[in-house]
DOTOR-563050 format. One record per residue (C-alpha): residue number from 0; residue in one letter; x, y, z. Coordinates in Angstrom, 3 decimals. Last residue first. Example, Ala and Ser with C-alpha at 12.3 -4.5 7.8 and 13.67 -1.06 7.14 Angstrom:
{1 'S' {13.670 -1.060 7.140}};
{0 'A' {12.300 -4.500 7.800}};
***
This chain:
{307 'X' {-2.809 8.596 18.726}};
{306 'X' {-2.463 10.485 15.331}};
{305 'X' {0.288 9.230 14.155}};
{304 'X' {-0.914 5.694 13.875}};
{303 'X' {-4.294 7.960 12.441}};
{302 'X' {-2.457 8.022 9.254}};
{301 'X' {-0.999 10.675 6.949}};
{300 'X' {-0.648 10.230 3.358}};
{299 'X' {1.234 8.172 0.755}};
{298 'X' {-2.039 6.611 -0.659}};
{297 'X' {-1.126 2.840 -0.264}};
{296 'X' {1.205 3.189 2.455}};
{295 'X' {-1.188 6.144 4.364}};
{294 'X' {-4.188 3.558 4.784}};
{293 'X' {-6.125 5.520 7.021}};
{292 'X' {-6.864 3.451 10.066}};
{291 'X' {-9.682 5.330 11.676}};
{290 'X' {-9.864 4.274 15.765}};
{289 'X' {-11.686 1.335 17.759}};
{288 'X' {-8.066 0.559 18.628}};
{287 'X' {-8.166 -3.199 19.405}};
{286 'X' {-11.506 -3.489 17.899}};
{285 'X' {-9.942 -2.842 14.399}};
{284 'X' {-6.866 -4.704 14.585}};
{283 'X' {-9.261 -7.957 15.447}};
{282 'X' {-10.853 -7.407 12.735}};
{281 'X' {-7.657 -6.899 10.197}};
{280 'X' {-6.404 -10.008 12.078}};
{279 'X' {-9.795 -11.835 11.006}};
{278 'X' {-9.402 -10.731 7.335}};
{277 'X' {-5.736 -11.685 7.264}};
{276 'X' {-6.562 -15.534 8.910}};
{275 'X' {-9.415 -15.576 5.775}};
{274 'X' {-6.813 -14.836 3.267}};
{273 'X' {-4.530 -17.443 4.573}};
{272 'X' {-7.347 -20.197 4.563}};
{271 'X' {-7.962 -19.326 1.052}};
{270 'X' {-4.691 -18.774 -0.256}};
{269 'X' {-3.774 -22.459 1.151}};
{268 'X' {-7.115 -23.875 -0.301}};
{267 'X' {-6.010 -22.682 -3.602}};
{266 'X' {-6.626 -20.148 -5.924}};
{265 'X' {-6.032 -20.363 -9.665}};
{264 'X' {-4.876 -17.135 -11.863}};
{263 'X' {-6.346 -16.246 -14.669}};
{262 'X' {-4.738 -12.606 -14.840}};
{261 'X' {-8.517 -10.845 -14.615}};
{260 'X' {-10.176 -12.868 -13.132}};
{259 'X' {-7.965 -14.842 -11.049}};
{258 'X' {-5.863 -12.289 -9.812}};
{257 'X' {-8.919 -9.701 -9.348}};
{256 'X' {-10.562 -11.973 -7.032}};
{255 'X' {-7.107 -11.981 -4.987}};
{254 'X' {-6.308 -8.154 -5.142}};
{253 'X' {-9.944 -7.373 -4.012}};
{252 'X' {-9.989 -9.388 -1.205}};
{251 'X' {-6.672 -7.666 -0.264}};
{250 'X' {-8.016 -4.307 -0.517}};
{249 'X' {-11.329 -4.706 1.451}};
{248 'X' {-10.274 -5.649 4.902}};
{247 'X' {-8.691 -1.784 4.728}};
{246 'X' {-13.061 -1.518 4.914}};
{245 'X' {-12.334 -1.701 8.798}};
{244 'X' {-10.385 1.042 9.764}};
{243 'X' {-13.668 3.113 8.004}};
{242 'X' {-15.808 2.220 10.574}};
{241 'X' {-13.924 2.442 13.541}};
{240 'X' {-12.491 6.161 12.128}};
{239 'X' {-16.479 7.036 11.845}};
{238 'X' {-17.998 7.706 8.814}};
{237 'X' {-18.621 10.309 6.537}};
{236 'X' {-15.342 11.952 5.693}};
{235 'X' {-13.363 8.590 5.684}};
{234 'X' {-15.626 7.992 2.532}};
{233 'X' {-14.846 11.269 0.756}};
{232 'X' {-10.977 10.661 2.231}};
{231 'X' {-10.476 7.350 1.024}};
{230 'X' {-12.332 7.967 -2.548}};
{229 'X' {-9.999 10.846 -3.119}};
{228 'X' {-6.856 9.193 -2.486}};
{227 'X' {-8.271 6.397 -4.197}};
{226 'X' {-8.542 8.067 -7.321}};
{225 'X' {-5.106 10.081 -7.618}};
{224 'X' {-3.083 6.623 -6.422}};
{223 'X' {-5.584 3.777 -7.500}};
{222 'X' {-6.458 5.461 -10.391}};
{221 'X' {-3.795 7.944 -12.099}};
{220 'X' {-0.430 6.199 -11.359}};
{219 'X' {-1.388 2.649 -11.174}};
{218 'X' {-2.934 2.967 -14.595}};
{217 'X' {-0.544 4.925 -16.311}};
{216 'X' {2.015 2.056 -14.960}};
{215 'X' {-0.472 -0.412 -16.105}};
{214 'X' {-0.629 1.421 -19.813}};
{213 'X' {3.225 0.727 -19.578}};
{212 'X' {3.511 -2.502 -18.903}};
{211 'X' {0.443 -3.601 -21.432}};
{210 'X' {2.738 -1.621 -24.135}};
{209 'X' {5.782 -3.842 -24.156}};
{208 'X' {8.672 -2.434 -22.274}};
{207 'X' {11.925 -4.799 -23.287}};
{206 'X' {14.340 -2.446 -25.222}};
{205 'X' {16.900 -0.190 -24.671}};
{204 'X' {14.557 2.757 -23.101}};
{203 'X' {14.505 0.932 -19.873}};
{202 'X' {18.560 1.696 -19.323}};
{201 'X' {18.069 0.356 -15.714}};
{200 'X' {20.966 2.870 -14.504}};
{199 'X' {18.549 5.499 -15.210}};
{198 'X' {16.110 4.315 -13.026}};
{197 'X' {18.480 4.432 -9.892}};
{196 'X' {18.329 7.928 -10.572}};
{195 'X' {14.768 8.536 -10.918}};
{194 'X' {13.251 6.638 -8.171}};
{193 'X' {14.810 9.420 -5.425}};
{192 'X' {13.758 12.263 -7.295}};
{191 'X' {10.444 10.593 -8.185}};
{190 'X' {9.270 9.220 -4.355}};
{189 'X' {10.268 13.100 -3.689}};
{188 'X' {7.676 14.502 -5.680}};
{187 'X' {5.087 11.352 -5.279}};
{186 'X' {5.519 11.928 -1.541}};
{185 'X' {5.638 15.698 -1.154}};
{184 'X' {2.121 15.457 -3.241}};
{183 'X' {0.673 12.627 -0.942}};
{182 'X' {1.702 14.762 2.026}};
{181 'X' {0.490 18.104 0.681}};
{180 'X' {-3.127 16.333 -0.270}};
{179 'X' {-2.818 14.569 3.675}};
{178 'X' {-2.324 18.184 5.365}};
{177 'X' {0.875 18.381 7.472}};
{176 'X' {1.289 18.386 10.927}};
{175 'X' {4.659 19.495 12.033}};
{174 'X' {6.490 17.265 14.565}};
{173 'X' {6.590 14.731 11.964}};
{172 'X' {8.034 11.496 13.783}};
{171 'X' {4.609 9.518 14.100}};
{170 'X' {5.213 9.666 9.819}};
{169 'X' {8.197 7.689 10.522}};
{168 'X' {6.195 4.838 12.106}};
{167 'X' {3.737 5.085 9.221}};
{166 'X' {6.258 4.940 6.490}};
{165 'X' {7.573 1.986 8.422}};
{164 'X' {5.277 0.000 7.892}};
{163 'X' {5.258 0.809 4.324}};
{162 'X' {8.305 -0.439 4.239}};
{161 'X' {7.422 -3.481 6.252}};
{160 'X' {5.301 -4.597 3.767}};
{159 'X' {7.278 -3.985 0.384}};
{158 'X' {9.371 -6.234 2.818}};
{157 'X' {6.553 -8.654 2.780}};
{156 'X' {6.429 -8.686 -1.071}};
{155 'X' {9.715 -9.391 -1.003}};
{154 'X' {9.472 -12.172 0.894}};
{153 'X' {6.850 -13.951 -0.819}};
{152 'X' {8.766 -13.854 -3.763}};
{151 'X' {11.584 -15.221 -2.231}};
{150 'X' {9.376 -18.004 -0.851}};
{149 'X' {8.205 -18.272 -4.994}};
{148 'X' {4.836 -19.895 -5.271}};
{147 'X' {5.417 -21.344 -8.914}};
{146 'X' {7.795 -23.114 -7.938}};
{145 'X' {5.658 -26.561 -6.737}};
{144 'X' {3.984 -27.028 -3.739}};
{143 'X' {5.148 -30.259 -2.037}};
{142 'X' {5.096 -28.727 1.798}};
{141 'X' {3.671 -25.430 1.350}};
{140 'X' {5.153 -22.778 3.568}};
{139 'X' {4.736 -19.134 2.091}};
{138 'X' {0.812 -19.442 1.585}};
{137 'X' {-0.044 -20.441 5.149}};
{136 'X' {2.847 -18.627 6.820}};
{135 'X' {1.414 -15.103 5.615}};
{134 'X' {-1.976 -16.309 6.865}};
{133 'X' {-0.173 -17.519 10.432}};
{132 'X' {1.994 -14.205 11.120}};
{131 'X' {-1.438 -12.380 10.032}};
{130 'X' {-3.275 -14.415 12.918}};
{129 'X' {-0.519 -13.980 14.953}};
{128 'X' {-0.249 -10.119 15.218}};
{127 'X' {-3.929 -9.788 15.183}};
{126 'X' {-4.120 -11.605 18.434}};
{125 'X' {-1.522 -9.456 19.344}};
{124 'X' {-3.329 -6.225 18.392}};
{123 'X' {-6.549 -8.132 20.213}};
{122 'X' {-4.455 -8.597 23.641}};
{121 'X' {-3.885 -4.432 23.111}};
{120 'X' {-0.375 -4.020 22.914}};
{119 'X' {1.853 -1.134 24.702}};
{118 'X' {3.688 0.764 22.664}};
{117 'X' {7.747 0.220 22.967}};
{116 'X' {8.381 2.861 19.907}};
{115 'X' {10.672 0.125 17.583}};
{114 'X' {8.773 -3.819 18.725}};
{113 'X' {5.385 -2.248 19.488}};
{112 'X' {5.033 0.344 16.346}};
{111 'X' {6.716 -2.664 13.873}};
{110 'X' {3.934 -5.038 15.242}};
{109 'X' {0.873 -2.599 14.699}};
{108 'X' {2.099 -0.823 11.496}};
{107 'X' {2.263 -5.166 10.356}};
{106 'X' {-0.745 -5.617 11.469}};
{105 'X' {-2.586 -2.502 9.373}};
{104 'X' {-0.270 -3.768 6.373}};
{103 'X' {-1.440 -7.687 6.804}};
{102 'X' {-3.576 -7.106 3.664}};
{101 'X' {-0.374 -6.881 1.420}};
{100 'X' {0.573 -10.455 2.421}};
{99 'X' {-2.737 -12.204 0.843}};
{98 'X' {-2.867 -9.999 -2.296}};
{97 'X' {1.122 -11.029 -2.727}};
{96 'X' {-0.231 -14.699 -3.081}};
{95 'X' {-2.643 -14.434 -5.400}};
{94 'X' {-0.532 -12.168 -7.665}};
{93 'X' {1.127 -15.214 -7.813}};
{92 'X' {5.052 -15.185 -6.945}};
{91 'X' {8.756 -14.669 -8.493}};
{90 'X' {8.243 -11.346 -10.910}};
{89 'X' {5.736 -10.154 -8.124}};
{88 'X' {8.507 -10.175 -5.804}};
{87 'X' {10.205 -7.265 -7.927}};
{86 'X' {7.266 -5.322 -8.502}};
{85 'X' {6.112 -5.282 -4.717}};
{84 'X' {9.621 -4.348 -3.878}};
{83 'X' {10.002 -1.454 -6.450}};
{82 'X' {6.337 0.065 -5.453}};
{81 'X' {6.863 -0.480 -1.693}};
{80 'X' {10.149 0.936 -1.298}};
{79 'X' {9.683 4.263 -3.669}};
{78 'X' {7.292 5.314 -1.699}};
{77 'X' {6.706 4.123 2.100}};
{76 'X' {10.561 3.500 2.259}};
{75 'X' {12.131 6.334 0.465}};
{74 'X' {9.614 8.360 0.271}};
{73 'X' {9.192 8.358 4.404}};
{72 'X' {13.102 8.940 4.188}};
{71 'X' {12.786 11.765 2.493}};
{70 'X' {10.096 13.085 4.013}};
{69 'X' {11.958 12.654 7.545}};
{68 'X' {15.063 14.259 6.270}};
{67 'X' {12.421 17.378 5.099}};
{66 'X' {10.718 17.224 8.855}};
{65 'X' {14.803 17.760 10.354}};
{64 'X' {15.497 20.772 8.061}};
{63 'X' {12.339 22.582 8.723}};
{62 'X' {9.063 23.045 6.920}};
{61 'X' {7.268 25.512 6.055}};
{60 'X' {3.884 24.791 4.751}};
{59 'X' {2.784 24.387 1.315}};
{58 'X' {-0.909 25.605 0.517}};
{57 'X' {-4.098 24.174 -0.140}};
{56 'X' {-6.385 26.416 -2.775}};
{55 'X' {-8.119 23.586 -3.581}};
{54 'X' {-7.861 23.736 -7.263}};
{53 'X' {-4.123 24.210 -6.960}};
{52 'X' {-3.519 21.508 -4.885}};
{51 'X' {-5.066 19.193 -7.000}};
{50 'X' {-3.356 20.273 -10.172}};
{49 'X' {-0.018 19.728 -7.927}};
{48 'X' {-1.489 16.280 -7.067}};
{47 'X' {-2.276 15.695 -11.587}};
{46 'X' {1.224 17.034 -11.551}};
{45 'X' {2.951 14.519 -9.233}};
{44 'X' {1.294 11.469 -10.825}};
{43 'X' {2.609 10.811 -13.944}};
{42 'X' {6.140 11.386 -12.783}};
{41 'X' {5.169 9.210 -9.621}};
{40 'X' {4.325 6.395 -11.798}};
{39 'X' {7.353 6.811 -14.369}};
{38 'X' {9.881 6.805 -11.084}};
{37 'X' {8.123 3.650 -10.119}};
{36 'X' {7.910 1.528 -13.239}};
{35 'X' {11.754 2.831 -14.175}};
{34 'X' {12.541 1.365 -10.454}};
{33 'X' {11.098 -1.830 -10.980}};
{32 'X' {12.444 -2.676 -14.499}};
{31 'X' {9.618 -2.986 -16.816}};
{30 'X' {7.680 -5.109 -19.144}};
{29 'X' {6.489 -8.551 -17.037}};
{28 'X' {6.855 -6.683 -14.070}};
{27 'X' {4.468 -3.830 -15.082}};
{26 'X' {1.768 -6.526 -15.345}};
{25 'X' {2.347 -7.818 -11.809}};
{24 'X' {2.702 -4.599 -10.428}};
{23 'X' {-1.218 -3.808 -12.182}};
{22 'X' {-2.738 -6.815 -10.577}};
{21 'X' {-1.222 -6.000 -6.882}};
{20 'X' {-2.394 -2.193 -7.998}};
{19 'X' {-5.602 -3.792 -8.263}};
{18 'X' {-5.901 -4.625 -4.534}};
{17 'X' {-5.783 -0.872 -3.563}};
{16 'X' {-8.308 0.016 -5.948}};
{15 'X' {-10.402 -2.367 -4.146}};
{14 'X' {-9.482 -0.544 -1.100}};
{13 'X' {-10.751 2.849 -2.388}};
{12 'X' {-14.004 1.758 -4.204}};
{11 'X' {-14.832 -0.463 -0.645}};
{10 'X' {-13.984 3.827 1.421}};
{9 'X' {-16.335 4.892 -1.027}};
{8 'X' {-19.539 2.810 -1.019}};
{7 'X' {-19.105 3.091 2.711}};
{6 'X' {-19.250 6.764 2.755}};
{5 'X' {-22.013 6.535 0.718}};
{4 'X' {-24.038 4.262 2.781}};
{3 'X' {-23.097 6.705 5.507}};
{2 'X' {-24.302 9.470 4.294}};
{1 'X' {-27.880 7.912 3.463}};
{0 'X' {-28.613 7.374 -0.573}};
***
């Protein structure tokens, strides 16, 4: 098998992991409070990075008061944000429909990077722009649909959105690079100190977890977030950025064929046509910067929006 062919086999085992985590959130909904899900997913996680870390040989580097407000916030948002949003709208909506909104991520870097830093668009960013705007609008507007497909819902998955957004526009803030295995580590660390206490106040342990929840949580934790980490960066490793921007097409495929195998949900023409308007922003992303999109939200770890 070529280099590249592996590469690629990696970086489409990465992104569908991505999508299953929209599975897994919508099984830990259905058992656990948002923040207890999150603060036991980065508890699980944090050692297996520090394990990581270890076996590598990578070291900390010193860091200054002004980085370590950054990290915080960055866990904060990109971290503890995402996971407790995405939970909580995925107690209103299809996992369907939050597979759909996660994939405008790449877009949404894009729009928040133009409207906060004042960057310059590409006319193919703002084609992307729109054609996310109108997939997102596709499955949150549906004249006659019934309850199931929650506009709240929606909504917060789209915030889970924008925090990971602005992960990435924080992580342009770093004036000291760090390597992505320290990042992801600082990120589940933190991501639990600032899960934790809010967690407590959720008073799990009184009843309500059922074990599916809980297995998901280990899930989340270990696979997509340990796993894909790894399967990102062996792919990113042996193809070009342009290349690899491209396979972040992969994760929200992935989340929607996973919905309906796997949690039996049904897919409509709506989730169709807004899933296709995603794909074709993510394209038109991708030849607007010709550059490697590393898909720090998901992973918690540096990405090239940092990097230009």
């Amino acid at each position: 098998m070529s280099k590249h062919i592996q590469g690629y086999l990696f970086l489409t085992l990465a992104m569908a992991l991505v999508g299953s985590t929209v599975v897994a959130s919508k099984i830990i909904a259905a058992g656990l409070p948002p923040f207890t899900a999150t603060a036991l997913r980065f508890a699980l996680a944090f050692p297996v990075f520090l394990l990581l870390m270890q076996l590598t040989g990578t070291r900390w580097p010193k860091l200054d008061r002004s980085t370590w407000v950054i990290l915080i916030l960055q866990a904060g948002a990109g971290s503890v944000g995402y996971t407790t949003l995405l939970i909580s709208g995925l107690r209103l909506t299809p996992a369907t429909d939050a597979g759909v909104i996660i994939g405008t991520l790449p877009v949404v870097s894009a729009a928040i990077a133009i409207l906060v830093l004042g960057e310059r668009p590409h006319r193919f960013t703002l084609l992307a722009i729109v054609l996310a705007a109108a997939g997102v609008l596709t499955i949150a507007i549906r004249p006659g649909g019934n309850g199931v497909h929650s506009l709240a819902g929606n909504a917060l998955i789209l915030a889970a959105v924008v925090c990971e957004g602005l992960f990435i526009l924080l992580n342009k803030k770093l004036k000291t690079p760090i390597q992505p295995l320290v990042l992801s580590t600082l990120m589940t660390g933190l991501g639990l100190a600032v899960a934790v206490i809010p967690a407590l106040f959720e008073r799990a342990w009184t009843g309500g977890m059922t074990a599916g929840s809980f297995w998901a949580v280990v899930y989340y934790a270990v696979v997509p977030t340990v796993g894909g980490f790894l399967l990102w960066y062996a792919g990113a490793a042996r193809v070009s950025g342009a290349e690899a921007a491209l396979f972040t097409a992969v994760a929200p495929v992935s989340a929607v064929l996973l919905a309906v195998v796997l949690l039996g949900e049904p897919i409509s023409f709506n989730q169709i046509a807004g899933i296709a308007c995603v794909l074709l922003a993510v394209l038109g992303l991708g030849l607007s910067r010709g550059i490697s999109f590393r898909p720090s939200g998901f992973f918690s770890r540096k990405s090239p929006a940092s990097e230009r």
